[in-house]
C-alpha positions as CSV (number, residue, x, y, z in Angstrom):
1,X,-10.6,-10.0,18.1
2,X,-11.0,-9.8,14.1
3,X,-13.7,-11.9,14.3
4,X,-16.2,-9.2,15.5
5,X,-14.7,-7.2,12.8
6,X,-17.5,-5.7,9.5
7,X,-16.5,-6.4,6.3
8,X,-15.8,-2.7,5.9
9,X,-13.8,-2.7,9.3
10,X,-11.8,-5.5,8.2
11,X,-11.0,-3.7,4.6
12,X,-9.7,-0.8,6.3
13,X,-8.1,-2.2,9.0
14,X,-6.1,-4.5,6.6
15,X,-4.2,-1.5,4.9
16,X,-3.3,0.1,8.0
17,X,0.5,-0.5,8.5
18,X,2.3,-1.4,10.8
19,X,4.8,0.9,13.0
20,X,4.3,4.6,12.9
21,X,7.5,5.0,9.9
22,X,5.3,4.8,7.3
23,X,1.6,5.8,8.5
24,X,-1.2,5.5,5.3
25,X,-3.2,8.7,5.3
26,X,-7.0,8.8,5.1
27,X,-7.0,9.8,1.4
28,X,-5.0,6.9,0.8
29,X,-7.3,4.6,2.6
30,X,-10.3,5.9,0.8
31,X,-9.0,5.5,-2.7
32,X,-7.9,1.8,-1.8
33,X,-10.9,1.0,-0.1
34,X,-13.7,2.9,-1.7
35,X,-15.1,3.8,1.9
36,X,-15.2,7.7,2.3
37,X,-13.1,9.7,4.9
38,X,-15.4,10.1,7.2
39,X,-16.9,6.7,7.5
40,X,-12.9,5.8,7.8
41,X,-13.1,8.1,10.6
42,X,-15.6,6.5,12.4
43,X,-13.9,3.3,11.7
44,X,-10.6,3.6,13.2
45,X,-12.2,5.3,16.3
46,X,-14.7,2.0,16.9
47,X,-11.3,0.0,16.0
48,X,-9.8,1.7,18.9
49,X,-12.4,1.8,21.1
50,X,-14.3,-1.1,21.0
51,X,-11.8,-3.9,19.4
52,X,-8.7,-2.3,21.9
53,X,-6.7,-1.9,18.4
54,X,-3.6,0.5,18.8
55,X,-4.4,2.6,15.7
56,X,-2.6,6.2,16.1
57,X,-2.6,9.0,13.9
58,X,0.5,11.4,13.0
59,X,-1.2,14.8,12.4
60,X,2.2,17.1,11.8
61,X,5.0,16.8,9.4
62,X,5.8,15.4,6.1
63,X,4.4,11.5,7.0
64,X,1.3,12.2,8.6
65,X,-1.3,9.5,8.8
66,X,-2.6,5.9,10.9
67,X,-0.7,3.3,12.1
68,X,-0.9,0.3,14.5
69,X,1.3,1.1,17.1
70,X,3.8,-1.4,17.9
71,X,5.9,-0.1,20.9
72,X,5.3,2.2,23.7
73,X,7.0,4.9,22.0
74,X,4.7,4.7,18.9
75,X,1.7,4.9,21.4
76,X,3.1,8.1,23.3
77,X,3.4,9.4,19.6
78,X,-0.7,8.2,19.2
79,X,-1.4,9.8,22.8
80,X,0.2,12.9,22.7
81,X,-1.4,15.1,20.1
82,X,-5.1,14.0,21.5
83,X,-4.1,14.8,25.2
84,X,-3.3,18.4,23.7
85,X,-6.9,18.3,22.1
86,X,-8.5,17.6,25.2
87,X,-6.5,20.1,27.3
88,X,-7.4,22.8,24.7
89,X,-11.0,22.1,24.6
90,X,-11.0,22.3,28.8
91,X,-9.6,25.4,28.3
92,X,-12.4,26.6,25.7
93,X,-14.9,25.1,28.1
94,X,-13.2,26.9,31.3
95,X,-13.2,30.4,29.6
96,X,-16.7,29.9,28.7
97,X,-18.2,29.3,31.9
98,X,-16.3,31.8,33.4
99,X,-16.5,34.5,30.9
100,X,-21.2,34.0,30.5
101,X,-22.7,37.0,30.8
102,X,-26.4,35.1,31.7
């Protein structure tokens, strides 16, 4: 799997810890690193998405941040927040189809 892995990838992907009780916010990651927020960004999602790497993100609370998830618990905690993304952007896209006035 790491062997596909950029330089940069690798970099990022080494500080990201383990288990979701201490996650490593992007701020952190970028002073570490020297790679800017939103190039971390794009890294973790091609992490996830094209090297099947468990990275989740805590968005609420005191430890927010990303983590490799390690249990299916960890992963619900990765899942849930993004399913609430999607389900308020449907809405967004509902109400605008039904409310065009063209």
């Amino acid at each position: 799997m790491n062997d596909k892995l950029t330089p940069t990838e690798l970099k990022v992907l080494a500080i990201i810890p383990y288990g979701a009780k201490a996650p490593i916010k992007a701020k952190e990651i970028e002073l570490r690193t020297g790679v800017e927020i939103r190039t971390i960004r794009k890294i973790i999602s091609h992490l996830i998405t094209e090297h099947n790497i468990k990275i989740g993100a805590i968005r609420t609370g005191k430890e927010q941040g990303y983590f490799i998830a390690t249990n299916r618990q960890e992963l619900e905690l990765a899942i849930r927040p993004l399913q609430a993304t999607i389900n308020d952007i449907n809405r967004r896209i509902a109400s605008l189809k039904s409310n065009a006035y063209f």
